[in-house]
C-alpha positions as CSV (number, residue, x, y, z in Angstrom):
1,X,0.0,0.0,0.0
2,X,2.8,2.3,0.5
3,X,4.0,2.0,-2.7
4,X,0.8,2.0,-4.2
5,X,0.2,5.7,-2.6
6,X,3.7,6.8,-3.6
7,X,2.4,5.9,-6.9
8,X,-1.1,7.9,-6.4
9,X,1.3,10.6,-5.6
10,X,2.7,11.0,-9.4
11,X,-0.9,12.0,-10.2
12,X,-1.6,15.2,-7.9
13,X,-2.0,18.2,-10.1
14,X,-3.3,16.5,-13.1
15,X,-5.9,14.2,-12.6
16,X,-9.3,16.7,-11.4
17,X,-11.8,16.1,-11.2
18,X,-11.0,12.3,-10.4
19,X,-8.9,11.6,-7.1
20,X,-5.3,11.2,-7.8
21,X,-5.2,6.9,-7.4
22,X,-2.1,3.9,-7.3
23,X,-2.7,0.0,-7.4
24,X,-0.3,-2.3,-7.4
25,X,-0.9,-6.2,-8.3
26,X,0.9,-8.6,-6.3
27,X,1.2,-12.6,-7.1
28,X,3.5,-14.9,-5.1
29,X,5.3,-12.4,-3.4
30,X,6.2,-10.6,-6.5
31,X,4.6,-7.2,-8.5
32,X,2.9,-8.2,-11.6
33,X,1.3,-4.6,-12.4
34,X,1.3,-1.5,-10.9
35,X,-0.5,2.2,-12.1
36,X,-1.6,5.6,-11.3
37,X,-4.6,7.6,-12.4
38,X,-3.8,8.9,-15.8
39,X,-3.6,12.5,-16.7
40,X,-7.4,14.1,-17.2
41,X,-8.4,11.6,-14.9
42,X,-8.5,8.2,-17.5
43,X,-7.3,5.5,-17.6
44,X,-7.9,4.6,-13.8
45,X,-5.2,3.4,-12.0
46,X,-6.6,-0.2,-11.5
47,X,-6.9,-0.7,-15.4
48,X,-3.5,0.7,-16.1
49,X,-1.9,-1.8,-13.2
50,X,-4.1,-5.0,-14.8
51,X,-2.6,-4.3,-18.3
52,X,0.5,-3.7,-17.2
53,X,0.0,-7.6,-15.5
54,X,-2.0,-9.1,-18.2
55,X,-3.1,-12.8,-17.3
56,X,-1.0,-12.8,-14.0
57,X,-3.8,-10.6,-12.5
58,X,-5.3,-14.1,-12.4
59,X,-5.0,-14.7,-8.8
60,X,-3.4,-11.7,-7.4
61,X,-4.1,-9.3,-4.6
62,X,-4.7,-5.6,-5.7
63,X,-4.1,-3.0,-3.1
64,X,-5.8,0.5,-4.3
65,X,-5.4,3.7,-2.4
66,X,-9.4,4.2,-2.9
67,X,-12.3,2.1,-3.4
68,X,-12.6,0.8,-6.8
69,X,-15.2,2.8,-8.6
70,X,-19.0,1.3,-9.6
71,X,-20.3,3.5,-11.6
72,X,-20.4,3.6,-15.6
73,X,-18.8,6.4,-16.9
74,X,-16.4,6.9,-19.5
75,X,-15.5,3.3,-19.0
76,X,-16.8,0.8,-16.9
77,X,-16.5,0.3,-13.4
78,X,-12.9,-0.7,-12.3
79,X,-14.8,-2.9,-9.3
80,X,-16.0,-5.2,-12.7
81,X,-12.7,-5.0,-14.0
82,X,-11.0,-6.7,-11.0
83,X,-14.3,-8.9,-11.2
84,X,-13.5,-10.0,-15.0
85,X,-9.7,-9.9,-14.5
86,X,-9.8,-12.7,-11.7
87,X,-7.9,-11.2,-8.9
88,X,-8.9,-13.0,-5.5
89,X,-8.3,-10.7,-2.6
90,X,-8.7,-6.7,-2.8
91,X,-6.9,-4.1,-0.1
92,X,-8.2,-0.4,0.1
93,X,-7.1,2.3,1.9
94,X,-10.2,4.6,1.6
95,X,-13.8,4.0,1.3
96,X,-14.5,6.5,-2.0
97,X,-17.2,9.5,-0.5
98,X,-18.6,9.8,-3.7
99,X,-22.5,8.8,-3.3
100,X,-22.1,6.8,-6.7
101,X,-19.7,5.0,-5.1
102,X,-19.3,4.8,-1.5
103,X,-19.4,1.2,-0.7
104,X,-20.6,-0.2,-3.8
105,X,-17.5,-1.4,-5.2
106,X,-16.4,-2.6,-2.4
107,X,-20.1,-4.5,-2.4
108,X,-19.0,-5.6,-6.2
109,X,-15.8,-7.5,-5.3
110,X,-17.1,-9.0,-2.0
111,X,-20.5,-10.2,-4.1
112,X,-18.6,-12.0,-6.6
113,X,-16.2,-13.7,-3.8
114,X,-13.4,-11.6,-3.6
115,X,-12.0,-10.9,-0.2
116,X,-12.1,-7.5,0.4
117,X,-9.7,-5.5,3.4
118,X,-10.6,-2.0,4.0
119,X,-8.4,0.4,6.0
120,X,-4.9,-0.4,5.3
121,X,-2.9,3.2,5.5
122,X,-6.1,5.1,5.8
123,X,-4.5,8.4,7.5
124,X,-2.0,8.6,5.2
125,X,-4.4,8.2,2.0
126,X,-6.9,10.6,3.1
127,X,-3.4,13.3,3.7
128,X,-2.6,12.3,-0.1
129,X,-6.9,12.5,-1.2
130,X,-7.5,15.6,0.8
131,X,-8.7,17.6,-2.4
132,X,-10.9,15.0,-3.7
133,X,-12.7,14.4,-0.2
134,X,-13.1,17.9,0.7
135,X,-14.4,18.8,-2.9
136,X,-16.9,15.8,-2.3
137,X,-18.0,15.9,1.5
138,X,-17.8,19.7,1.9
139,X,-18.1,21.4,-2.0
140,X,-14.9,23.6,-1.4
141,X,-11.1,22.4,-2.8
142,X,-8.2,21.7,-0.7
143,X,-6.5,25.2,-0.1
144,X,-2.4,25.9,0.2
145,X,-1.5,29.0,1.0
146,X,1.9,30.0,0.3
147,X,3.7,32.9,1.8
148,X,7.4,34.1,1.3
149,X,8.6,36.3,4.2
150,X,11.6,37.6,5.8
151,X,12.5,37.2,9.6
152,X,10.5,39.5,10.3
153,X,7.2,38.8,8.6
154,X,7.9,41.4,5.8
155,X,7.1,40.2,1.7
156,X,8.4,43.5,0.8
157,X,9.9,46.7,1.0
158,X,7.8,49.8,1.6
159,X,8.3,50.7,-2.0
160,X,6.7,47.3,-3.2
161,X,10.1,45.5,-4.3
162,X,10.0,42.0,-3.5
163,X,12.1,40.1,-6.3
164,X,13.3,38.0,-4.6
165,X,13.1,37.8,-0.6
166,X,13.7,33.9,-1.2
167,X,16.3,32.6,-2.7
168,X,16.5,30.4,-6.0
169,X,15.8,26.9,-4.1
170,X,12.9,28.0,-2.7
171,X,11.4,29.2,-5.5
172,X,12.2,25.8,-7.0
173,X,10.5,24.6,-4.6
174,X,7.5,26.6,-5.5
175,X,7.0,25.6,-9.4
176,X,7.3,22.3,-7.9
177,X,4.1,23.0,-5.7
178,X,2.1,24.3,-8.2
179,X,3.0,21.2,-10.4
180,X,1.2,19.1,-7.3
181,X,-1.7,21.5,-7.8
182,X,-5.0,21.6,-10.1
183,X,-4.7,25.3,-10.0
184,X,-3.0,28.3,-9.0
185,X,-4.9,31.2,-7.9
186,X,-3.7,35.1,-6.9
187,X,-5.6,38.4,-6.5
188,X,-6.0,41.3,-8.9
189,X,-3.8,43.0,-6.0
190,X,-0.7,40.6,-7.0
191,X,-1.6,40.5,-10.3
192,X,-1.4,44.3,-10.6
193,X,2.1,44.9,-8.6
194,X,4.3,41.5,-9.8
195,X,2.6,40.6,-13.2
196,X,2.9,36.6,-12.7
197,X,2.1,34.3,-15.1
198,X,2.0,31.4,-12.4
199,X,3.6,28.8,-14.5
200,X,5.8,25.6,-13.6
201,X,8.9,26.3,-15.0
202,X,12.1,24.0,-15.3
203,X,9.9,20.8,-14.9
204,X,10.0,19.7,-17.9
205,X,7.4,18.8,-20.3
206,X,4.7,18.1,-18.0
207,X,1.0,19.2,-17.4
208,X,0.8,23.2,-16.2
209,X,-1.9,23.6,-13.9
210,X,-4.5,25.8,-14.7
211,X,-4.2,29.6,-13.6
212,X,-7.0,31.7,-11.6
213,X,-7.5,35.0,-11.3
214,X,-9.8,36.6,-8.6
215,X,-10.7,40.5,-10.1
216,X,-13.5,41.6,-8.7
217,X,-13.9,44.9,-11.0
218,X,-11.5,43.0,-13.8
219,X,-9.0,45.6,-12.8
220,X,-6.1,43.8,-14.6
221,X,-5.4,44.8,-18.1
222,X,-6.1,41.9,-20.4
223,X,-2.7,42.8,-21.8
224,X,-1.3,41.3,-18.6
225,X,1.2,38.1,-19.0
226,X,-2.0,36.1,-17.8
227,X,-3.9,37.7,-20.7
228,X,-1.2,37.3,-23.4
229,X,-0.5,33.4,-22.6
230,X,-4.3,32.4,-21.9
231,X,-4.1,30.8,-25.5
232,X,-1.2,28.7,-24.2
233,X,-2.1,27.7,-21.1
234,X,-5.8,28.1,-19.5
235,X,-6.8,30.6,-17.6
236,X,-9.7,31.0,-15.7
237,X,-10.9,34.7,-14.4
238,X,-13.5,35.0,-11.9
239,X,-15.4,38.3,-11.7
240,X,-18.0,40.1,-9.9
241,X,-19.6,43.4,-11.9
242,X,-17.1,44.5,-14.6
243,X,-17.2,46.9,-17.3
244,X,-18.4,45.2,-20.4
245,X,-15.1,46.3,-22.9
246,X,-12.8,44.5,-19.8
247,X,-15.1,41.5,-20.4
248,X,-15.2,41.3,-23.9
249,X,-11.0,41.8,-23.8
250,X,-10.3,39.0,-21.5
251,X,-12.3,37.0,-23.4
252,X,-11.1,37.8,-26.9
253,X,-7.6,36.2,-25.2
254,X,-9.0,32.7,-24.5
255,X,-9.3,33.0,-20.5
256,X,-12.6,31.7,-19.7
257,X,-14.9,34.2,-17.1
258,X,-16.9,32.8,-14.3
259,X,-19.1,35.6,-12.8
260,X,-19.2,35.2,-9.5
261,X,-21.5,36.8,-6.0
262,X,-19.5,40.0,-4.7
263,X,-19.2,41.2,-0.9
264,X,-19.1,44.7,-1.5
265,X,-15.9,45.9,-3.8
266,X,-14.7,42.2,-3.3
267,X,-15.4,39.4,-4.3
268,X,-17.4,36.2,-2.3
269,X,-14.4,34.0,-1.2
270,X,-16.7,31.3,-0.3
271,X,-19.3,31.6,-2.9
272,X,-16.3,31.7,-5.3
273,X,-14.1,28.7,-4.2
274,X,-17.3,26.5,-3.9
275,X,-17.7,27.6,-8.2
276,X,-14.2,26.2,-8.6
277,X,-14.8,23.1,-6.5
278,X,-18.4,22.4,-8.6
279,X,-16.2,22.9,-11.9
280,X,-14.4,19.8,-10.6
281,X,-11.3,21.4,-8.9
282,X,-9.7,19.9,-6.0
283,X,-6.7,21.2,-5.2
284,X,-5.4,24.8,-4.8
285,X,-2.2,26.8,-4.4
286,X,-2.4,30.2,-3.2
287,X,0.0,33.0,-4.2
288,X,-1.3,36.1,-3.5
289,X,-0.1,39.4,-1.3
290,X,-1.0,39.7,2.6
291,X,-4.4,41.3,1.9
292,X,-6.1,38.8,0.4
293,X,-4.4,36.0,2.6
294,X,-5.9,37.4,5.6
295,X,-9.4,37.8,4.0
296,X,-8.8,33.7,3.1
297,X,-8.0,32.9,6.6
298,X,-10.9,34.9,8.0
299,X,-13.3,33.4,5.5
300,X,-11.9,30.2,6.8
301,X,-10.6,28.5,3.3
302,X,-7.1,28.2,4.2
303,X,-6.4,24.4,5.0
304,X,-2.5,24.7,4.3
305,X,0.0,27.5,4.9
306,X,3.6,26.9,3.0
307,X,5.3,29.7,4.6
308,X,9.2,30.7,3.5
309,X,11.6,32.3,5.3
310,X,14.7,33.8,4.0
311,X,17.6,34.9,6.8
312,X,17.0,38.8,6.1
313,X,15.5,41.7,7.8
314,X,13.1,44.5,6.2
315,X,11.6,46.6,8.9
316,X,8.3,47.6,9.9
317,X,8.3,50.3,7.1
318,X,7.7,47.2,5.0
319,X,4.7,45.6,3.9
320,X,3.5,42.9,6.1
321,X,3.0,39.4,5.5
322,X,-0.9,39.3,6.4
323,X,-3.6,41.6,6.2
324,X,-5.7,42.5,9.4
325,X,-7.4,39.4,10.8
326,X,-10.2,41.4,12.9
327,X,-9.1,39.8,16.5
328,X,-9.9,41.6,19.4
329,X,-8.6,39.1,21.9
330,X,-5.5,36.9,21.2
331,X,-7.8,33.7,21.9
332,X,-9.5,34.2,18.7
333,X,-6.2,33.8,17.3
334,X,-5.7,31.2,14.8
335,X,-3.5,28.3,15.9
336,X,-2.3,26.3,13.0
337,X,-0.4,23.1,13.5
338,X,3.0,22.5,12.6
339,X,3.7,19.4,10.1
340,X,6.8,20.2,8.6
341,X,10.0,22.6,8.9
342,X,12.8,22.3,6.3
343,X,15.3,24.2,4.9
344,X,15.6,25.4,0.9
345,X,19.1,26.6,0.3
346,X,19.5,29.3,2.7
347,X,15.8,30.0,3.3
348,X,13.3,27.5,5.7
349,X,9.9,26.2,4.8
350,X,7.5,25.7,7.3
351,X,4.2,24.0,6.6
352,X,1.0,24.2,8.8
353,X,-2.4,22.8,9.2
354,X,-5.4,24.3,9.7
355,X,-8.5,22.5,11.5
């Protein structure tokens, strides 16, 4: 099962709306298949692992990082497929939420006399599926913030220069986030000062994630990087009321606009992220200034903070690393809880949990 999820791993980022799945096939101590849920979602990891075996799936044991799906969709149900293949005892780490699945395939396999174990590795498989179960059991994607600070919680200097606080690992370390990501999301604040285009680069030739942009009034110019490489890689711009030329410019560049509820000048976090999460989104990095963090945190949508450190001082003159947060007492406080601290280069990376 471990390596199974190690396998599911290779799949963050680029299999929305389907969960991000590995199987491995094992017969007489040895692996005779193994796969991962393909790019786009298909094919499923269970039917990539039983033709990777062929007819030595006859008799093996499949362990699968989530329930085996039941339903008939763009292929059949890979429950049947295990069926039809002849495998003769099933492992799971996960039940699948899904109401079209949930405990139906598991039904499938035990119905036609397969043994079935459920559980095996379960905390660490709902870690790896938290995108896909909180886009099922709560309609709202998985949500990594990502902050880049100096010591003293500053992302820039009073006259807005922030290239670069970090240093060249960590922002490796970056693209390689937004790689494990369905999308990468910032504000028409950021978008405005930095001009990102919120691309992986220097990882080779695979999948981008798609790009968001949150602009309320559609402030940023459609000549913006984001506007000039929409046709290249998707963008997706979520707006409140906008002036009607600023519409029809975005969408002469290829982004796609999702009009969204506003909450005064802004726009609805909430009502906004559960848009992105109905459009089949699951997971979501963050990259935005300390404005529009703090109005995620307050709004309660922040499930993961990546925050780097770089060993350098800016002063309170600069411009902090969160916006207000509205406390009046410090229990009210957020207390988030540590999972990791590492180090990038000369910088640290501390990531931490909410809820």
């Amino acid at each position: 099962m471990t390596h199974a999820l190690a396998l599911a791993a290779r799949g963050l980022g680029r299999t929305w709306p389907n969960p991000a799945v590995g199987c491995v096939l094992v017969k007489d101590g040895r692996v005779v298949g193994r796969g991962w849920t393909q790019p786009g979602g298909r094919p499923h990891a269970e039917r990539m692992a039983l033709d990777a075996a062929g007819d030595a799936a006859r008799g093996a044991t499949a362990y699968v990082t989530l329930e085996p799906c039941a339903h008939h969709g763009k292929t059949p149900p890979c429950a049947e497929a295990l069926v039809a293949a002849g495998v003769t005892r099933v492992v799971t780490a996960l039940t699948d939420p899904d109401p079209r699945v949930s405990g139906k395939g598991h039904a499938i396999l035990r119905a036609a006399g397969i043994a079935v174990t459920e559980g095996i590795c379960a905390a660490r498989a709902r870690d790896l599926q938290a995108g896909f179960l909180k886009r099922v059991e709560r309609g709202l994607p998985f949500v990594t913030l990502k902050l880049a600070a100096s010591l003293d919680g500053r992302i820039a200097t009073a006259t807005g220069e922030s290239r670069w606080i970090t240093g060249p690992e960590s922002r490796r370390r970056v693209h390689l986030m937004r790689m494990t990501h369905d999308a990468v999301l910032t504000s028409s604040a950021t978008a405005l000062a930095d001009d990102p285009d919120l691309t992986a680069r220097d990882m080779g030739a695979a999948q981008q994630p798609l790009r968001i942009l949150c602009d309320a009034g559609l402030r940023v110019p459609a000549t913006s990087r984001l506007g000039r490489t929409a046709g290249e890689t998707p963008v997706w711009v979520l707006h409140g009321d906008s002036p009607p030329a600023a519409r029809s410019a975005w969408a002469a560049t290829g982004a796609r606009l999702i009009p969204c509820a506003t909450a005064g000048a802004h726009l609805d976090l909430i009502a906004a992220f559960r848009a992105l999460a109905a459009e089949g989104l699951t997971r979501l990095l963050v990259e935005a200034g300390g404005q529009f963090a703090a109005a995620l945190i307050r709004a309660g949508l922040v499930d993961e903070l990546a925050l780097f450190q770089a060993g350098c001082l800016i002063g309170t003159e600069g411009r902090a690393v969160l916006g207000p947060l509205s406390l009046t007492a410090l229990a009210e406080a957020p207390r988030p809880r540590l999972i990791e601290a590492t180090t990038c280069g000369p910088d640290t990376l501390t990531r931490w949990a909410f809820g």
